[in-house]
VOTIVEX-839932 format. One line per 4 residues: their letters; for each residue x, z, y of N, C-alpha, C. Coordinates in steps of 0.02 Angstrom, whole numbers, padded with zeros to 5 digits. Layout:
a) X Z Y X Z Y X Z Y | ...
# end
This chain:
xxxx) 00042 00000 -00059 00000 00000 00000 00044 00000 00062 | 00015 -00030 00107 00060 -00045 00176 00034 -00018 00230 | 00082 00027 00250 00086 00077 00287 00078 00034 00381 | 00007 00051 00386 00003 00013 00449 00026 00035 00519
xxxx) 00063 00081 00511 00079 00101 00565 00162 00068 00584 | 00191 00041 00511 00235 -00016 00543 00234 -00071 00552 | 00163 -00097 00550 00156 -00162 00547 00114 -00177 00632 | 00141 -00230 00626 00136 -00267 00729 00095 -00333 00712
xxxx) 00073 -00340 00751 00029 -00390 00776 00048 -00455 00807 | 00089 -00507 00801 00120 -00555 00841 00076 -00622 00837 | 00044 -00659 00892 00015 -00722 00876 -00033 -00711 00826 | -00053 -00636 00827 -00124 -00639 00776 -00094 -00638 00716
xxxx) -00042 -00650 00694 00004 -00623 00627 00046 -00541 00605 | 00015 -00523 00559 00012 -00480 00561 00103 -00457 00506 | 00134 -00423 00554 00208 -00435 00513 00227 -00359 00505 | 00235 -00313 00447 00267 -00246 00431 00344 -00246 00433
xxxx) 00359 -00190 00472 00439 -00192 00502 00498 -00163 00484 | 00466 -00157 00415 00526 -00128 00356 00542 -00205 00317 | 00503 -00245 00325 00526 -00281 00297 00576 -00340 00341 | 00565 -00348 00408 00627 -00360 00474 00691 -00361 00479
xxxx) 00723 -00403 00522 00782 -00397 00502 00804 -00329 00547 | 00885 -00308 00555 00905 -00249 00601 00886 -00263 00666 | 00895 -00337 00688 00900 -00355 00749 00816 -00353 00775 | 00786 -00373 00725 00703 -00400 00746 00683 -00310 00773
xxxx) 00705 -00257 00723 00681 -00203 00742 00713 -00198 00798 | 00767 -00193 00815 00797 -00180 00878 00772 -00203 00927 | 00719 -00262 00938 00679 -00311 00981 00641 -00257 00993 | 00603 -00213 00947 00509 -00204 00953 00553 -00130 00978
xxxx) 00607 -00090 00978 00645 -00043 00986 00623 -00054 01080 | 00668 -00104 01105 00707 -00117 01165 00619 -00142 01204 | 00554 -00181 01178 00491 -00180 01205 00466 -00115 01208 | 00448 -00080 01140 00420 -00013 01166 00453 00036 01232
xxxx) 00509 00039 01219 00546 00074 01272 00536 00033 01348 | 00539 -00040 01350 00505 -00064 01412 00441 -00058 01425 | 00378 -00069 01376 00323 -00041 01396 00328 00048 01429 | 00360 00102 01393 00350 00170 01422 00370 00170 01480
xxxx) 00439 00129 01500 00474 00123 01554 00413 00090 01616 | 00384 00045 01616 00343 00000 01643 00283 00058 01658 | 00247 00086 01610 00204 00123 01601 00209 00200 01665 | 00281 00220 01644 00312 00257 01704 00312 00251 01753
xxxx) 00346 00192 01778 00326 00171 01841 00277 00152 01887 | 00212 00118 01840 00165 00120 01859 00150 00204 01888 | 00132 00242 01853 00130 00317 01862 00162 00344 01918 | 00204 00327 01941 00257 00355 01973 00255 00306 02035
xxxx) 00217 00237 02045 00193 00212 02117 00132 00220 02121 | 00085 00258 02087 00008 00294 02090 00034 00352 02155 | 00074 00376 02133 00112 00454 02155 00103 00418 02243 | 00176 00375 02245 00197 00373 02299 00127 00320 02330
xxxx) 00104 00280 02334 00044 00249 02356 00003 00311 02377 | -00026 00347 02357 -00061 00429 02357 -00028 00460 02438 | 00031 00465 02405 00076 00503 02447 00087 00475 02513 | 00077 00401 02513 00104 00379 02586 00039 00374 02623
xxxx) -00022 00367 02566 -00084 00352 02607 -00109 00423 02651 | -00075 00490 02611 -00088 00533 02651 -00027 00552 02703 | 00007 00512 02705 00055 00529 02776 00035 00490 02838 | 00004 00423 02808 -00001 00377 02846 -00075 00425 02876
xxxx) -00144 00437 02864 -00184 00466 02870 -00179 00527 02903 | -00109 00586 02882 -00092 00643 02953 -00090 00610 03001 | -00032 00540 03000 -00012 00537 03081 -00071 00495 03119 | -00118 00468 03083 -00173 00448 03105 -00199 00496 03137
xxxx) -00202 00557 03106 -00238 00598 03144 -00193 00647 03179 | -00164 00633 03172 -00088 00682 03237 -00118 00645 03314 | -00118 00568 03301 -00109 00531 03363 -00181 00524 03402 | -00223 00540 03351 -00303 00542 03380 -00304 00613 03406
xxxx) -00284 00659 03370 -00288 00726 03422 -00245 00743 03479 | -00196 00704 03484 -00168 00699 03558 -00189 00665 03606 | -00235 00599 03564 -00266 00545 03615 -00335 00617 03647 | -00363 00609 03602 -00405 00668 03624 -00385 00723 03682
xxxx) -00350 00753 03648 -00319 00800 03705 -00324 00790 03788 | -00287 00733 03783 -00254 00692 03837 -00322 00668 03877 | -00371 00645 03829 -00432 00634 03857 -00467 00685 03891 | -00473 00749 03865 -00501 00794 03880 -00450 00815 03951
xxxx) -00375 00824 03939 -00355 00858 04011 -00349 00801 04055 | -00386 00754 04080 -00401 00700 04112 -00446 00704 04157 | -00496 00731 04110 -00563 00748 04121 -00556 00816 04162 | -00531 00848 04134 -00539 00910 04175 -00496 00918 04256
x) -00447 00873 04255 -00399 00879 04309 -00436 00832 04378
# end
């Protein structure tokens, strides 16, 4: 019985990776590790996208409460 958890999926062909050569495993080795890698990064520009939208959004509102301000001691002077 064949153990499906080494077997991959290519072109809809379905190929078990004990039976592969060293190199072929070393292929699906060097993809998985680029998918986690890829996968990471995605993750990790969620972060910073997040992060800049709320910096960008303080100084939005840094510059509206000075506009304000400014409005108000205008008004009063």
């Amino acid at each position: 019985m064949t153990d499906k958890t080494n077997v991959i999926n290519i072109n809809g062909n379905e190929y078990n990776q004990d039976e592969m050569t060293a190199n072929q495993r070393y292929i699906i080795r060097q993809i998985k590790d680029l998918q986690t890698q890829e996968d990471e990064l995605a993750f990790q520009l969620d972060q910073k996208k997040i992060a800049k939208n709320a910096f960008t959004g303080a100084l939005i509102n840094s510059v509206e409460e000075k506009d304000e301000f400014k409005a108000k001691e205008e008004v009063t002077q």
